[in-house]
NUGU-759624 format. One line per field, with one value per residue (C-alpha): residue number from 1; residue in three letters; x, y, z. Coordinates in steps of 0.5 Angstrom, whole numbers, plus 500, padded with zeros to 3 digits. Layout:
<nodes>
rovo <- [NUM	...];
tido <- [Ala	...];
X <- [X	...];
Y <- [Y	...];
Z <- [Z	...];
</nodes>
This chain:
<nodes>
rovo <- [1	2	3	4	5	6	7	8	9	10	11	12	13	14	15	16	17	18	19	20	21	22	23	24	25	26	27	28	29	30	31	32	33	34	35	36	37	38	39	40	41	42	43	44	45	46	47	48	49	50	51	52	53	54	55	56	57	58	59	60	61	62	63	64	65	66	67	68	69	70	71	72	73	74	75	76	77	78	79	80	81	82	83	84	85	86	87	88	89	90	91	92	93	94	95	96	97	98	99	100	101	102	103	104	105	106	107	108	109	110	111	112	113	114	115	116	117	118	119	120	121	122	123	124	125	126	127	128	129	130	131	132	133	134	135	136	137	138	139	140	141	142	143	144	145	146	147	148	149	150	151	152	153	154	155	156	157	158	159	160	161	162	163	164	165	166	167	168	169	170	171	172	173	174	175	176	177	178	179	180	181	182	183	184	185	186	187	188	189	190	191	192	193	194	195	196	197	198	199	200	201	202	203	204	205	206	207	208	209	210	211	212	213	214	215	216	217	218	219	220	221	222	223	224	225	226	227	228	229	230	231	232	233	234	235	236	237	238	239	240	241	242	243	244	245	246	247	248	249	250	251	252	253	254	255	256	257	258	259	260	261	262	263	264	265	266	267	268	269	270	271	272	273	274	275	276	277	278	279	280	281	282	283	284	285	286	287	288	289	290	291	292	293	294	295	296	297	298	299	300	301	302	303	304	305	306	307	308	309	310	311	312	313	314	315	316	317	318	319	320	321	322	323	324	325	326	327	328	329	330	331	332	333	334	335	336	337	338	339	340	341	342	343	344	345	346	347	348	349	350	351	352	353	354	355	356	357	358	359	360	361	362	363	364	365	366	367	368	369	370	371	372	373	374	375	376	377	378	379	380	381	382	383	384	385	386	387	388	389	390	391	392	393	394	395	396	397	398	399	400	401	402	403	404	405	406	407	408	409	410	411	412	413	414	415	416	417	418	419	420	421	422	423];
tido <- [Unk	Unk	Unk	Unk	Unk	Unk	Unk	Unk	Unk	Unk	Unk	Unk	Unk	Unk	Unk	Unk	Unk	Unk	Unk	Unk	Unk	Unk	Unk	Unk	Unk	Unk	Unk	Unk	Unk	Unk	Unk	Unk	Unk	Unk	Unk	Unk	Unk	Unk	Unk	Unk	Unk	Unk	Unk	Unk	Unk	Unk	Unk	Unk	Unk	Unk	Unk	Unk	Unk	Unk	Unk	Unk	Unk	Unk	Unk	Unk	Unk	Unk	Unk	Unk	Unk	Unk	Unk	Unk	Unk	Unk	Unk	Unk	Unk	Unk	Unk	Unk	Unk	Unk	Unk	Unk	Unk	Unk	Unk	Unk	Unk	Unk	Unk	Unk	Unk	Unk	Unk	Unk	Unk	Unk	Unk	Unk	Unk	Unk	Unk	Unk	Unk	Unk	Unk	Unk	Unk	Unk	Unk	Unk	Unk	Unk	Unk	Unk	Unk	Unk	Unk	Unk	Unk	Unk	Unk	Unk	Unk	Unk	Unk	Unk	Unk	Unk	Unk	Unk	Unk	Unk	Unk	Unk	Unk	Unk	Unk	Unk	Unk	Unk	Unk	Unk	Unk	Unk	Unk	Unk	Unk	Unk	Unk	Unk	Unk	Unk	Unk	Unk	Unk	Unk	Unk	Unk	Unk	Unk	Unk	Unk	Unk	Unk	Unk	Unk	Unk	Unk	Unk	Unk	Unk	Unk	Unk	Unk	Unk	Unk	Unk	Unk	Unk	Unk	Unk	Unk	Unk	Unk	Unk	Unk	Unk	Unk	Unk	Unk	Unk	Unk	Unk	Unk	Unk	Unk	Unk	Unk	Unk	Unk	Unk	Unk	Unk	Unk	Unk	Unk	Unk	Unk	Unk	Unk	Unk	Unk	Unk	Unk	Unk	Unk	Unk	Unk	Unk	Unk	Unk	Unk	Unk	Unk	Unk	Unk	Unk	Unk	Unk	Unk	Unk	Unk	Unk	Unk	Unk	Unk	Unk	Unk	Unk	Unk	Unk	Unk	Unk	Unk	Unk	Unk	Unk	Unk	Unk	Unk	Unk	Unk	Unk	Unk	Unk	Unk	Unk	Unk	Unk	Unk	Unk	Unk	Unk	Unk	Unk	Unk	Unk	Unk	Unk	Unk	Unk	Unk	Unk	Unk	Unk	Unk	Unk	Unk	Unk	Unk	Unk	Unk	Unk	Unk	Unk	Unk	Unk	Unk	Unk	Unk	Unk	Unk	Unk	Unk	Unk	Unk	Unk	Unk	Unk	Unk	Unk	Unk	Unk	Unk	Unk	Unk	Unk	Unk	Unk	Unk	Unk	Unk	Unk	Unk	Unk	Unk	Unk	Unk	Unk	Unk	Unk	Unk	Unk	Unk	Unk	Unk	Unk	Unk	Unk	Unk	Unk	Unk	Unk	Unk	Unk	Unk	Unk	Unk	Unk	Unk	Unk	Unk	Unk	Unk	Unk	Unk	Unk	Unk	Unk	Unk	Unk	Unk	Unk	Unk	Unk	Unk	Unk	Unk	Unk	Unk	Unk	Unk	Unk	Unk	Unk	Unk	Unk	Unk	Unk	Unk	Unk	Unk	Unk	Unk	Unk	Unk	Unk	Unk	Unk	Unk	Unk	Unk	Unk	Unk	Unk	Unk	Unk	Unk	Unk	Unk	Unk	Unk	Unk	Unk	Unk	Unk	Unk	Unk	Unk	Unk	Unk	Unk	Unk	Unk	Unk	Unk	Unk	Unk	Unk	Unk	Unk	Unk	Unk	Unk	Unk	Unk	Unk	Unk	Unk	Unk	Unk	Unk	Unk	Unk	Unk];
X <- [545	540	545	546	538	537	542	538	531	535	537	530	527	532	531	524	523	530	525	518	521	526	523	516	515	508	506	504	511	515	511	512	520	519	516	523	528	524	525	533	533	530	535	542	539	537	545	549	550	551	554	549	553	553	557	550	546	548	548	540	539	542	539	532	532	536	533	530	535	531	525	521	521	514	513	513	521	522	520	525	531	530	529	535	540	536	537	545	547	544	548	554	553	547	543	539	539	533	532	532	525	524	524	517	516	511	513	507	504	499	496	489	485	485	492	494	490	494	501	498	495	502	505	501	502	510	510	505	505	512	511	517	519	516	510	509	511	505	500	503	501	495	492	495	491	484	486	487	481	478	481	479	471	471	470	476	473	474	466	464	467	461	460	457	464	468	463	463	471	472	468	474	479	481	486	488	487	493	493	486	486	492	488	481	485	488	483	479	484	485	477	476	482	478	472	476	478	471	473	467	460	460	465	464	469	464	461	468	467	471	475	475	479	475	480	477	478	484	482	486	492	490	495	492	494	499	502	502	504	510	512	512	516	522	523	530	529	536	539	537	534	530	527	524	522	518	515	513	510	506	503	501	499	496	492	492	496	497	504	503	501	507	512	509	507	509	509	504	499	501	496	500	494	488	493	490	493	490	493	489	490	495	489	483	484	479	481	483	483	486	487	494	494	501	505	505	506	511	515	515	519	523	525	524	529	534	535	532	538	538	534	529	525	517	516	517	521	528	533	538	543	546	543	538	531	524	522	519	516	511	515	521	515	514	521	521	515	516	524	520	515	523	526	520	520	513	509	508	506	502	499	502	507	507	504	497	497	497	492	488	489	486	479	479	480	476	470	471	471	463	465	460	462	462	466	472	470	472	479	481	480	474	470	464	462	462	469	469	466	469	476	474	471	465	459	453	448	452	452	444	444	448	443	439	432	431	426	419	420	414	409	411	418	414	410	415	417	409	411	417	419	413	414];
Y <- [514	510	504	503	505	499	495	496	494	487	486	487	483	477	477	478	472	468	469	467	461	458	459	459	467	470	475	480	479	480	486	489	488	491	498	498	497	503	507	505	506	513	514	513	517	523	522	521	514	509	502	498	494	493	499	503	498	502	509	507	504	510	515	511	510	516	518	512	507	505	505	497	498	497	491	495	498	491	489	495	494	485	487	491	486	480	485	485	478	476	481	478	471	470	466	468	463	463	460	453	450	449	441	437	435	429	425	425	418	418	411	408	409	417	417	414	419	425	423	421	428	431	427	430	437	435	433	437	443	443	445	448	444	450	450	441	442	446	441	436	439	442	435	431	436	433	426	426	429	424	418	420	421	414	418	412	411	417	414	418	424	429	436	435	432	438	443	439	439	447	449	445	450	454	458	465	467	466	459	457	461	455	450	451	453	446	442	446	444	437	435	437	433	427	428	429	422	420	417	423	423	430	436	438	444	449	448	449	457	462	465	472	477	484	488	494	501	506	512	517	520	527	533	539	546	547	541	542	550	547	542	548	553	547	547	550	555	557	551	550	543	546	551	545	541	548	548	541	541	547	543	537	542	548	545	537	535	529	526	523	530	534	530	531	538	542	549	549	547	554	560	566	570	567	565	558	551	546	539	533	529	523	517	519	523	528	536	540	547	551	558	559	560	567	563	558	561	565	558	556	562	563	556	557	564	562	554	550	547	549	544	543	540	540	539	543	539	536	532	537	532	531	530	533	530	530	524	518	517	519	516	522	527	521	521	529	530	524	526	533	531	527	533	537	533	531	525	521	515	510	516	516	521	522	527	523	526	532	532	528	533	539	535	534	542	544	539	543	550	547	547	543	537	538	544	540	534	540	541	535	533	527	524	524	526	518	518	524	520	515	518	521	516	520	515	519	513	512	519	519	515	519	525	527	529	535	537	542	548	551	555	560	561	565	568	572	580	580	576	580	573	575	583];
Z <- [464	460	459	466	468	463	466	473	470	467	474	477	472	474	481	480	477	480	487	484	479	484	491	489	491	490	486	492	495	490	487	494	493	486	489	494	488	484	490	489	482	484	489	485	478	484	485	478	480	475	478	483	488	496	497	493	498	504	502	500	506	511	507	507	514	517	524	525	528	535	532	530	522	519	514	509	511	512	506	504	506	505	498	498	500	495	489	492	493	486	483	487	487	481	487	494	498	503	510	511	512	520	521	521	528	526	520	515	514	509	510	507	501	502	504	497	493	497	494	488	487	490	485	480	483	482	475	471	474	477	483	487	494	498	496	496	503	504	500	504	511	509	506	512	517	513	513	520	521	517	520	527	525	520	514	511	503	498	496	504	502	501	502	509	511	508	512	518	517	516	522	525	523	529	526	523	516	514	515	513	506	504	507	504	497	497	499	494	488	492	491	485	483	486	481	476	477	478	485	488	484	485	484	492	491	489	495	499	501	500	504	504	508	508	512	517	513	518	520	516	520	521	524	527	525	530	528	520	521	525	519	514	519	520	513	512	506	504	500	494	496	501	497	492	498	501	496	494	502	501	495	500	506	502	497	498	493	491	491	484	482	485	482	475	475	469	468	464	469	472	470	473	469	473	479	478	478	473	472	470	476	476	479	477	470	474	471	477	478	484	487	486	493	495	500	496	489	492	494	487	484	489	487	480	480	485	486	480	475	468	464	458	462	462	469	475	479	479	482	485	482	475	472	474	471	473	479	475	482	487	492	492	495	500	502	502	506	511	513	514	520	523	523	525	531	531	533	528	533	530	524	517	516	508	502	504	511	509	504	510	515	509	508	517	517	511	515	522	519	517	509	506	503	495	496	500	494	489	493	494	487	488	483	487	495	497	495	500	506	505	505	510	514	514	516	515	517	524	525	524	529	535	534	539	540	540	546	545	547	552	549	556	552	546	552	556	557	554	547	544	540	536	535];
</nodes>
């Protein structure tokens, strides 16, 4: 199983750079298919397979999306699925073909002294730093935007540029960030480029302003306690599978666990003698001490009498599969408890549905029952209570500002029944 486990990673590592050195992928969105084919490989070592083909594609793919069929995928099933069959036609063919760029409507003319500029500095893109198709299309439309913008407003000499002009030229900009972000990167590289061949007097790159994406923080998906009992009471219990995944669930609901921390529990963090979980968390590094709560305690051994496979393994948790090894990713207890809330039929519209729910809908219950708040940081295993605020999306400034005065009580009030307040 190791050969064809390191077989699979040769294979992610091929497309991986087949996907950034051929058709100019980010970083980011190849990191994004990654995380997919490690949920693949986790899948075929849960279930003794050793060969990847497309027959493997389908069967991970039905398994991943199971219940879902009518329902839009969000970006990141998108990105799943795509990923999958990328992996699939390099292993077939040992190439992936990607959609044809939509035809230029417009034919790009760079005319005058700044348009000779323009293709030189594409050229010098081309040939020095190699720069895919792709990408020099996106130069090209990016550059040909600001040499409009200069031709229309009499800015014809490479000398009349100066920061004044690129100022004026951004505020023009009316477009999303997914657009300006490229815009404002080439025109960076562009005009320090120009100085650099000493055509500007100064490097007006610097004064180019960075934009920065500064996406709002979610509310937390939280789930009452009504819903969460449901989610605990749907678990079939009576397969050995079922019994793990109880189990693993109670872990998330009871006790916040992490997903990280459940699939690494060892045997060693369970302390019958104090009735206690001590782990040393996956994220932060933080120890951790829990009360061994007795459902949860319970679930545990009866999957360790009556389900768990024969193994040497540390860890408590194992596949149900030959050959039956511990998970190497969080993202098993994600599936886990995800076709859980499915099964359950619970409202998942609009809320994350995974171990993070859980843990979520753990602090908010903790809150409501007027816990205080370094008490529920303990529980939850944060480093501070600012992390716990923020988690919870706990704004005590803005709080602050919702409280009303309190207004004074009348004297008479004490006064009353001959002042029995003072007795």
């Amino acid at each position: 199983m190791n050969e064809q486990i390191r077989a699979f990673n040769e294979l992610m590592a091929e497309v991986g750079n087949y996907l950034e050195n051929s058709h100019a992928y980010s970083g980011n969105t190849v990191g994004a298919y990654r995380r997919g084919w490690l949920r693949l490989r986790e899948f075929m070592v849960s279930n003794g397979i050793q060969h990847y083909d497309q027959k493997v594609e389908e069967q991970f793919l039905n398994y991943e999306f199971e219940g879902r069929k009518g329902r839009k995928l969000s970006k990141q099933e998108q990105f799943l699925a795509n990923g999958t069959r990328k992996l699939t036609e390099f292993q077939s063919t040992g190439q992936i073909k990607v959609p044809n760029l939509p035809p230029v409507k417009v034919h790009l003319v760079f005319n005058g002294v700044l348009g000779e500029a323009i293709i030189r500095y594409l050229d010098y893109k081309r040939v020095e730093e190699r720069l895919s198709n792709i990408r020099l299309h996106c130069y090209r439309r990016c550059l040909f935007r600001f040499l409009e913008y200069c031709n229309k407003n009499k800015v014809l000499a490479i000398r009349d540029i100066d920061l004044a002009v690129l100022l004026k030229y951004i505020n023009t900009l009316d477009c999303g960030k997914t657009v300006v972000v490229p815009i404002l990167s080439t025109l960076r590289g562009f005009i320090k480029y120009l100085f650099k061949q000493e055509l500007l007097i100064a490097d007006y790159s610097k004064g180019i302003p960075k934009y920065r994406i500064v996406d709002q923080p979610k509310l937390p998906s939280t789930y009452s306690k009504g819903e969460i009992e449901k989610l605990i009471a749907s678990v079939e219990r009576s397969s050995p599978i079922g019994k793990r995944n109880y189990a693993i669930i109670l872990l998330a609901a009871r006790l916040g666990l992490r997903a990280s921390d459940i699939a690494r529990l060892k045997f060693s963090n369970l302390h019958w003698d104090t009735s206690t979980i001590e782990i040393e968390q996956v994220k932060t590094g933080k120890e951790l001490i829990l009360p061994l709560l007795p459902d949860v305690g319970n679930a545990i051994i009866d999957y360790l009498k009556y389900a768990r496979a024969k193994s040497e393994e540390p860890c408590i948790f194992l596949s149900e599969r030959p050959p039956y090894s511990y998970f190497t990713s969080s993202n098993v207890i994600t599936h886990i408890v995800q076709r859980a809330y499915i099964k359950a039929g619970i409202n998942i519209k609009s809320r994350r549905y995974g171990p993070r729910s859980l843990r979520q809908s753990l602090g908010f219950r903790l809150l409501e029952e007027s816990t205080v708040l370094p008490v529920i940081s303990e529980v939850l295993g944060h480093k501070s209570t600012e992390s716990t605020r923020y988690y919870l999306r706990i704004d005590l400034k803005s709080m602050q500002q919702c409280i009303l005065e309190v207004p004074s009580v009348s004297p008479d009030f004490y006064l009353q029944k001959g002042g029995v307040f003072y007795d």
